[in-house]
C-alpha positions in Angstrom: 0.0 0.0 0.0 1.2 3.2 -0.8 1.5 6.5 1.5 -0.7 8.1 -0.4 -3.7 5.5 -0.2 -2.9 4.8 2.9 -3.3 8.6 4.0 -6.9 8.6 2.1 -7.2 5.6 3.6 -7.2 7.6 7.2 -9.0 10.1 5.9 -12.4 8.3 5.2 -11.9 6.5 9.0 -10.9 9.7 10.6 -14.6 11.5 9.7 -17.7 10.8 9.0 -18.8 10.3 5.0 -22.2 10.6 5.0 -21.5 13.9 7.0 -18.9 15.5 4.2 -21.3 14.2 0.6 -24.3 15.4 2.2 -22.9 18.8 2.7 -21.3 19.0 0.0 -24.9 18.0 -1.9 -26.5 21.0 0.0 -23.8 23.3 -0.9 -23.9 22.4 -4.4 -27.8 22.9 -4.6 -27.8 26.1 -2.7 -24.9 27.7 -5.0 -26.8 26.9 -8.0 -30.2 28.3 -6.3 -28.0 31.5 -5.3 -26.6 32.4 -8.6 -30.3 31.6 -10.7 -30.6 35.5 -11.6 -27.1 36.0 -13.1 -27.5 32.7 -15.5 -31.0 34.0 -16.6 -29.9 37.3 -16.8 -29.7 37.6 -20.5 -33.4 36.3 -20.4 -34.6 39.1 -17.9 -32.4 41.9 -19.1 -34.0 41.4 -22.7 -37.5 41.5 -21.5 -37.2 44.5 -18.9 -34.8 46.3 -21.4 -31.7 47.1 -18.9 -28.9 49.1 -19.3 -25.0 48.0 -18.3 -25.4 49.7 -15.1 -28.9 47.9 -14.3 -27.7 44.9 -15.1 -24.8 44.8 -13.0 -27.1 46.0 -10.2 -29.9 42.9 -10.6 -27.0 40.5 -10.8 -25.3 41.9 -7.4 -28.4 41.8 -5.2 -28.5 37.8 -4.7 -24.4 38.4 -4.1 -25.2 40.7 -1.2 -28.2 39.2 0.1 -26.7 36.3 0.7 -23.2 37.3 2.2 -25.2 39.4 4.7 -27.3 36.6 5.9 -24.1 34.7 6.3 -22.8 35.6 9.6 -26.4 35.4 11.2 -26.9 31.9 10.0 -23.9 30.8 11.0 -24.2 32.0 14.6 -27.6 30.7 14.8 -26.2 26.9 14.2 -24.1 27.6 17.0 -27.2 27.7 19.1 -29.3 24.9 16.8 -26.8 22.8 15.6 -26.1 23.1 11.9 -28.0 20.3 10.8 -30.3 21.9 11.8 -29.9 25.5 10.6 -29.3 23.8 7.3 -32.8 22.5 7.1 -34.2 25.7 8.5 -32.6 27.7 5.1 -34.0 24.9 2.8 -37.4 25.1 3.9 -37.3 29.1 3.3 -35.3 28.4 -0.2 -38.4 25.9 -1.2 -41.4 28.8 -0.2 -38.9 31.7 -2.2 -38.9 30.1 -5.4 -42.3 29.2 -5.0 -42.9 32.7 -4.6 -40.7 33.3 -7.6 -42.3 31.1 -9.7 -46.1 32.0 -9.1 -45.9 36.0 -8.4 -42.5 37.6 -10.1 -43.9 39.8 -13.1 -41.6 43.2 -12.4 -38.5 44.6 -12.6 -39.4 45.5 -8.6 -40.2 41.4 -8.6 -36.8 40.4 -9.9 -35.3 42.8 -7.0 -37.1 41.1 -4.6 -35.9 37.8 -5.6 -32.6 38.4 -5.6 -33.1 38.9 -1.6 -34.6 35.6 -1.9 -32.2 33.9 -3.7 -29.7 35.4 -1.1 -31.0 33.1 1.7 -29.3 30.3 -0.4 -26.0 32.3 -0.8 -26.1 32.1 3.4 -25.5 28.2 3.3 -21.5 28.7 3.0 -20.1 28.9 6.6 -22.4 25.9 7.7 -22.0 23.6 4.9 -18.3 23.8 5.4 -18.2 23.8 9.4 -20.9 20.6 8.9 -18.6 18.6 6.7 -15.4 19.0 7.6 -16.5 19.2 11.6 -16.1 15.5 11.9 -12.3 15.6 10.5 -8.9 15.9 12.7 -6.6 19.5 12.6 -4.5 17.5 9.8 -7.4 16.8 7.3 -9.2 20.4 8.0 -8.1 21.4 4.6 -9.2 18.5 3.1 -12.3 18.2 3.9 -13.3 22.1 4.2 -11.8 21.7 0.1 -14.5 18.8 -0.2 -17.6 20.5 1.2 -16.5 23.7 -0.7 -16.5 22.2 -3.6 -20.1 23.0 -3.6 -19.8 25.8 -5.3 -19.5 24.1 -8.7 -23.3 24.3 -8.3 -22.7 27.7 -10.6 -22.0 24.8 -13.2 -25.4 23.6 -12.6 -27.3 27.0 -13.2 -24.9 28.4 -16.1 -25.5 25.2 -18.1 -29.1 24.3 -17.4 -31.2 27.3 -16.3 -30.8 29.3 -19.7 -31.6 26.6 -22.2 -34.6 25.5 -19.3 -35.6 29.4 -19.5 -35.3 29.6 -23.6 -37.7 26.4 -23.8 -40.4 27.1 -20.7 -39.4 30.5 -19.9 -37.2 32.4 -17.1 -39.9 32.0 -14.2 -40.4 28.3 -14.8 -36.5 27.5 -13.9 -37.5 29.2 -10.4 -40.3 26.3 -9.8 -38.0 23.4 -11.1 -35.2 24.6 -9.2 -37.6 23.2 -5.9 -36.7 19.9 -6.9 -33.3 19.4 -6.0 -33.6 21.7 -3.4 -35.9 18.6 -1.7 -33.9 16.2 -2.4 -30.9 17.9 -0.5 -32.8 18.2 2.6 -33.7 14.3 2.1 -30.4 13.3 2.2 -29.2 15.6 5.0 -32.0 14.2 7.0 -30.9 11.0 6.9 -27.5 10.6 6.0 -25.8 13.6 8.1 -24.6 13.9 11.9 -23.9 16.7 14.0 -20.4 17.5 14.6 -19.2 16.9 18.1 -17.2 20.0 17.4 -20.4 22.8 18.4 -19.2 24.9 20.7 -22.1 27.2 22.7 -20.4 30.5 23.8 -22.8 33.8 24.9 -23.5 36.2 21.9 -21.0 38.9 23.2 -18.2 36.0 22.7 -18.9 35.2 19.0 -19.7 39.1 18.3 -15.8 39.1 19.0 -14.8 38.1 16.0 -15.9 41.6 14.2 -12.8 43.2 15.7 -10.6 40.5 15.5 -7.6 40.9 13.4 -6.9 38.0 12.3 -10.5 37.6 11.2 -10.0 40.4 8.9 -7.4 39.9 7.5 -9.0 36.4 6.5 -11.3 38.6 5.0 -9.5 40.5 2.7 -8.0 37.4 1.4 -11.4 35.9 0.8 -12.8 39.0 -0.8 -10.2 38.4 -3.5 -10.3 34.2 -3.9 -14.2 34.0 -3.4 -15.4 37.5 -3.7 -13.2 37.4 -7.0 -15.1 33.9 -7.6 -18.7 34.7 -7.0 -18.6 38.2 -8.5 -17.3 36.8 -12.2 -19.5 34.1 -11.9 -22.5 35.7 -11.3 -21.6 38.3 -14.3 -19.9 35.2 -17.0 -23.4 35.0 -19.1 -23.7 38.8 -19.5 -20.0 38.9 -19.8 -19.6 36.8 -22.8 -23.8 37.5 -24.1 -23.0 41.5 -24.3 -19.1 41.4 -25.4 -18.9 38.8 -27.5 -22.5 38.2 -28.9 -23.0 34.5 -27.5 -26.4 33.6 -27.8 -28.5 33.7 -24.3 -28.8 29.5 -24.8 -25.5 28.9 -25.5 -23.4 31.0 -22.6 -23.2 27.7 -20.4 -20.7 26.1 -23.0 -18.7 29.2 -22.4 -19.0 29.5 -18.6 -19.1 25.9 -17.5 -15.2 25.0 -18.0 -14.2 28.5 -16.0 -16.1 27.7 -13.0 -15.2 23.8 -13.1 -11.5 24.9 -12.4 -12.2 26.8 -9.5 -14.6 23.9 -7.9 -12.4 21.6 -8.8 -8.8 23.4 -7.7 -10.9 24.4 -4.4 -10.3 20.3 -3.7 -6.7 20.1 -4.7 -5.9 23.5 -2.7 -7.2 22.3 0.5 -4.9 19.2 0.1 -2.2 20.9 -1.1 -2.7 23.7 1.6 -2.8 20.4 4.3 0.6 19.6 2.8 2.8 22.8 2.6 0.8 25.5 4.3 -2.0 28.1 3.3 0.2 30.6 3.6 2.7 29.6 1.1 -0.3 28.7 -1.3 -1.9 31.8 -1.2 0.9 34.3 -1.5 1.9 32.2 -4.7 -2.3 32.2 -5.6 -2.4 35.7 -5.2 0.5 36.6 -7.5 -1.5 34.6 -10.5 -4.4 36.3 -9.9 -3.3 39.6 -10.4 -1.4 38.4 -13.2 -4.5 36.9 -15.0 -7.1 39.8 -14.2 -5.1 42.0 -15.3 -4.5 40.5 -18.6 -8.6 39.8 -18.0 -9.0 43.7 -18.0 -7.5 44.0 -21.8 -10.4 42.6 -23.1 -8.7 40.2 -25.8 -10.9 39.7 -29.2 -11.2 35.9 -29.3 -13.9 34.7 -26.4 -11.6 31.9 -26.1 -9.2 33.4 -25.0 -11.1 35.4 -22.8 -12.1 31.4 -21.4 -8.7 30.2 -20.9 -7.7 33.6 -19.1 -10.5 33.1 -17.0 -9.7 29.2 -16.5 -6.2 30.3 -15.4 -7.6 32.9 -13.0 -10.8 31.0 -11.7 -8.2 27.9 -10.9 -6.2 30.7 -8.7 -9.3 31.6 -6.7 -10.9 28.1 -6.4 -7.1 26.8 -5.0 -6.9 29.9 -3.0 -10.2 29.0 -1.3 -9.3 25.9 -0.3 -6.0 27.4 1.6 -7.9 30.0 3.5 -10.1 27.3 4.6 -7.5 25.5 5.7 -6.3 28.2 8.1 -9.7 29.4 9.3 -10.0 26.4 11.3 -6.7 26.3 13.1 -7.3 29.9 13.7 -10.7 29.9 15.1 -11.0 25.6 15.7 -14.3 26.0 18.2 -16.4 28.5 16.4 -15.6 27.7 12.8 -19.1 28.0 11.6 -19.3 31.7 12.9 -15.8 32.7 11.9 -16.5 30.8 8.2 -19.7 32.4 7.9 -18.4 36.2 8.7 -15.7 35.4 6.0 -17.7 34.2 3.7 -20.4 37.5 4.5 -17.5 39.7 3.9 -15.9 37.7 0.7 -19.0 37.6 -0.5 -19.8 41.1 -0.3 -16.8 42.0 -2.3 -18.2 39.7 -5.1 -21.5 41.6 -4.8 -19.5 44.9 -5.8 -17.6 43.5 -8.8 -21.1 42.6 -10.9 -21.8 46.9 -10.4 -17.9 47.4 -10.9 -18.2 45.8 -14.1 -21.2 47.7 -15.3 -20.4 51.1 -14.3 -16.9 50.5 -16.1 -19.0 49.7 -19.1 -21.4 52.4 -18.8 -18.9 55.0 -17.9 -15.4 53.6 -20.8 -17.5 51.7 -22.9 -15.5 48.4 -21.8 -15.6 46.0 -18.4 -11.7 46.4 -18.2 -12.2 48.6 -15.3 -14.3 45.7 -13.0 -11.4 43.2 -13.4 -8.4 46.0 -12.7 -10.4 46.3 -9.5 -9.4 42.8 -9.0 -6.2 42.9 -9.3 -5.9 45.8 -7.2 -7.3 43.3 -3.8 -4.8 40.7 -5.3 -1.8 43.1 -4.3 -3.2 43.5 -1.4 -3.3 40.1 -0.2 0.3 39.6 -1.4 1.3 42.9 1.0 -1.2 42.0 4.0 0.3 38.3 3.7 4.1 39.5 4.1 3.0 41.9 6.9 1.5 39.0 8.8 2.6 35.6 8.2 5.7 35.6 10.9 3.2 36.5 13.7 0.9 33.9 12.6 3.7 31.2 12.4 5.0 31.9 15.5 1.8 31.7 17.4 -0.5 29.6 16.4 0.6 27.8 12.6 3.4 26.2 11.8 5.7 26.9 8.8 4.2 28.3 5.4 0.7 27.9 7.1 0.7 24.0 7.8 -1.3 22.4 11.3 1.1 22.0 13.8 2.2 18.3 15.0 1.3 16.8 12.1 3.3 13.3 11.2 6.9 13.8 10.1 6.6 11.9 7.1 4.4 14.7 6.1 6.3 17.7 7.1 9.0 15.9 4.9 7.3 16.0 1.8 5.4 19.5 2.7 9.2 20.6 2.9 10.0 19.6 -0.5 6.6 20.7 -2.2 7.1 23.9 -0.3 11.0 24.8 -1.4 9.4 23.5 -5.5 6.9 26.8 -4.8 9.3 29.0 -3.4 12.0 28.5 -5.9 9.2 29.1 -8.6 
């Protein structure tokens, strides 16, 4: 048997399965739910007539919604487990798109929905604390990269929602979407366990975690890797519809492959984060993508090459994900859900402003160059705020490059050698 079967191997017996799918499941469904208005937004913007500006606004609301009902939720599983909480957000998700389905007919209706949609956008910080709450300090990144991987559920909407809204139209794709949305909170009900990991502190105590440095500067990080990630996603089908004249049906061939390589890096950078450290990951992450927004905000001609840009740059954000996840937990191990879900509020929020970034920019230069510059301008960030901090954070509470402390030696040897094949690049 191999090291590296043999560490999967522990992995599987170390949580709990049934725990980390269903999760992931929920996730998935929720992501797709969340992100409904941006994939039919060539649909809506063509009956209501919107401008750039307009456009960028309707897609943003679900963003925001949803990263301000983030923190809440997540506080509130602290109190009702998040089982618990999860199935409390479904059952709203289910009467919301009934409600969008039987009664959206305005402009002022699509607004509203987009609040509604939000409540699915709220699902991060427990969906990750629920899966990966089973796992050991040395598999954190792991499974936190599993259950994240949820957000490939943007695959889900991009490639079915506008060919489901061309054949029935837009409102339809709000009732179907119910379905799924079911059959999550089936299988959470009888395949998923609560964490022993729930810690119940007073309100005051989690409240903390607004002022805490640390907390923020995991937020800045996040607003680039997520906030980055949600933001583009949201805008890819009026992105490639308005500046390259894809048809409304056919934007999902165009978007799926981009978001794919961030769900799928979000995996492979929790491992890899596990192995040589978030930190090293993500000042390396960073770096890409401000190289690739930035060659992003030149617009290139071909839409293909706009896609493989984009690939390049959604793989940083998805990897880079997955290695602030990795972190959060050693940071903040007994309140994870609360500390994940102000992240992900505040990540999120930053994706809710590049959507309007991008169509002021158009409305105001005629191009959407000036929504991905603002992009790379966070990346540097990251890359300065990172340098600034990473020797107090090694020295306190993380061991070298960002890795769990007192994890096997066998490990740290390898970590070592993956670690020196990053620096030296």
């Amino acid at each position: 048997m191999t090291a590296r079967s043999g560490t999967l191997r522990e992995f599987l017996r170390s949580g709990h399965t049934g725990t980390l799918l269903t999760a992931l499941l929920y996730f998935d469904f929720c992501f797709a739910i969340w992100v409904l208005n941006g994939a039919m937004a060539p649909f809506i913007s063509e009956e209501f007539g919107l401008d750039a500006t307009q456009k960028g606004f309707m897609v943003s609301v679900p963003v925001i919604a949803g990263a301000l009902m983030r923190f809440p939720l997540g506080v509130l599983s602290q109190y009702i487990g998040r089982k618990n909480a999860a199935q409390i957000e479904m059952g709203l998700i289910v009467a919301g798109l009934g409600f969008g389905y039987l009664f959206v007919n305005t402009l002022a209706g699509v607004i509203a929905m987009g609040v509604i949609l939000g409540v699915a956008g709220a699902s991060f910080g427990v969906a990750l604390s629920l899966g990966s709450g089973w796992y050991p300090p040395r598999f954190k990144g792991l499974a936190m990269g599993i259950a994240g991987a949820g957000n490939s559920g943007a695959v889900l909407a991009v490639l079915f929602a506008p060919p489901l809204a061309k054949a029935y139209g837009w409102r339809a794709v709000y009732g179907l979407s119910i379905l799924p949305i079911l059959l999550a909170m089936i299988l959470l009900q009888i395949f998923a366990k609560e964490p022993p990991d729930r810690e119940q502190k007073r309100l005051s105590d989690y409240l903390k975690l607004l002022v805490d440095r640390d907390a923020w500067v995991f937020n800045l990080m996040y607003m680039v890797t997520f906030g980055g990630y949600i933001g583009l996603t949201s805008f890819l089908p009026t992105l490639f519809h308005d500046q390259y004249g894809i048809p409304k049906q056919s934007i999902g061939q165009y978007s799926a492959g981009i978001i794919v390589a961030a769900s799928v890096l979000r995996v492979a950078g929790g491992w890899l984060a596990d192995r040589i450290g978030g930190i090293r990951m993500l000042v390396v992450l960073a770096g890409v993508i401000v190289f690739a927004s930035a060659v992003a905000a030149t617009m290139p001609a071909s839409p293909v090459a706009m896609v493989v840009i984009l690939i390049v740059c959604f793989a940083a954000m998805g990897a880079g994900n997955g290695a602030v996840f990795q972190l959060v937990p050693l940071r903040f191990g007994a309140t994870t859900a609360v500390a994940g879900s102000l992240i992900g509020e505040i990540g999120a929020l930053a994706g809710g402003l590049l959507p309007n970034a991008m169509g002021v920019g158009k409305q105001a230069t005629g191009t959407f160059g000036p929504g991905f510059l603002s992009l790379t301008l966070f990346g540097m960030a990251v890359v300065v705020v990172l340098a600034m901090v990473s020797r107090r954070w090694t020295t306190s509470w993380v061991g070298a490059g960002g890795r769990a402390r007192g994890v096997a030696e066998e490990q740290g040897a390898e970590g070592a050698v993956a670690g020196a094949a990053i620096d030296a690049a």
